[in-house]
N, C-alpha and C positions, 0 to 999 in steps of 0.2 A: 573848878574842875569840871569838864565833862567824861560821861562814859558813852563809847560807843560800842554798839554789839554788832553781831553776826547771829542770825537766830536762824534754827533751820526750821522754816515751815511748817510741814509734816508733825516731826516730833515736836518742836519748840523746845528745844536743844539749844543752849546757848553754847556755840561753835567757838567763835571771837571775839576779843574784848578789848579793847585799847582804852586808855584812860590818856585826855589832854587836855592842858589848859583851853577856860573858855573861850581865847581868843580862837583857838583852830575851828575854822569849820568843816562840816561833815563831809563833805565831798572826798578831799583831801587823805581820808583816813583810809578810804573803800578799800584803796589796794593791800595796805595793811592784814587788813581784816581776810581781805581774799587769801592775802602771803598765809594769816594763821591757819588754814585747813590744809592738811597735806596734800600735795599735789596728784598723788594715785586717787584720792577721791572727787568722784565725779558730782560738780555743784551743775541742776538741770535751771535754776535761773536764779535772778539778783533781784531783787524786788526793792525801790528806793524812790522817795517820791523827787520832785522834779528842783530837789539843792542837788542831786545827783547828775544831774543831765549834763555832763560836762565829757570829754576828750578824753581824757585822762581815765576817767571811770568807764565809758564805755569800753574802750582799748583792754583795760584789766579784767571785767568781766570777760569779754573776746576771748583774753588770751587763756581764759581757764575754760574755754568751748561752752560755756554758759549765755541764758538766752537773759537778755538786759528788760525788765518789765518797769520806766521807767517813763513816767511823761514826761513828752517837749515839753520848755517852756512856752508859754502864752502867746510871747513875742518871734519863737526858733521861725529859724532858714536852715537848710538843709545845709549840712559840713560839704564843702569841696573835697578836700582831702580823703585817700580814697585807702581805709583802715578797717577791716573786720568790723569791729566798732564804729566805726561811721557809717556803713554800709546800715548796720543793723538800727543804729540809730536812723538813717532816714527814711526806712522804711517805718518804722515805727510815727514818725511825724509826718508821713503820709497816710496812712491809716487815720490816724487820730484827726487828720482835717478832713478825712472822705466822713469818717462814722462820728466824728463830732468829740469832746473830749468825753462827757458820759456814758457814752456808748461804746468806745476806748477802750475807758477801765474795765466795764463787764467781759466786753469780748478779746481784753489782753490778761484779765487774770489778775489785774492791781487790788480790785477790792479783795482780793485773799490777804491782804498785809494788813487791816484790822485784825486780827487774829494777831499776829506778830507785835504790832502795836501795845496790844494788852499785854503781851509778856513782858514788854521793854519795859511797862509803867509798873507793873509788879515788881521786876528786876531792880528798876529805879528807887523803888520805896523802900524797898529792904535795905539798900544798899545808905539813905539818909536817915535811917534808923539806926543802922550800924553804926556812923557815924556820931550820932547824937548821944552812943551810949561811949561813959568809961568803962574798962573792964580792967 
């Protein structure tokens, strides 16, 4: 089994939760997780490292007016197709080959998902704890 969250930044609020066997990958899930938070509330961006950088995910962040913080892949070419989300996405893959990938993260705001990170792993630990007990 995996779990995937929704963490809000800021607070570290865990938003949304999906739980799916280990074959699904993380990509796949985002929209989900986007669907869990009500639509009157306003999400200001998606922070996800680059298993995310896919069509599908940009598209879904887009459509909730949210800014996608999200590196190309190593090897990206800029999407043809011409979608909120791709729009946003190649700007982003143009940035990141002008200021280099390092300098990317700082000036797109990615290294704020450490913070995020450590909640998932606390989240995550509690959660194989629970499990490992009978009650």
């Amino acid at each position: 089994r995996k779990i995937h969250l929704g963490i809000d930044e800021e607070t570290l609020e865990v938003r949304a939760v999906e739980i799916t066997g280990s074959h699904i990958g993380d990509a796949p899930v985002l929209p989900d997780l986007l669907g869990q938070i009500p639509a009157d509330e306003r999400i200001g961006s998606v922070t996800a490292d680059g298993a995310y950088d896919t069509r599908k995910c940009h598209d879904a962040i887009a459509d909730r007016g949210a800014h996608a913080v999200i590196p190309p892949r190593k090897n990206a070419k800029p999407w043809k197709t011409i979608t909120a989300g791709a729009v946003a996405r190649n700007e982003a893959l143009r940035a990141a080959k002008y200021l280099g990938r390092a300098l990317w993260r700082r000036w797109s705001g990615y290294h704020r998902r450490s913070r995020v990170e450590t909640k998932m792993h606390c989240v995550k630990l509690l959660g194989q704890r629970l499990m490992a007990r009978d009650f």
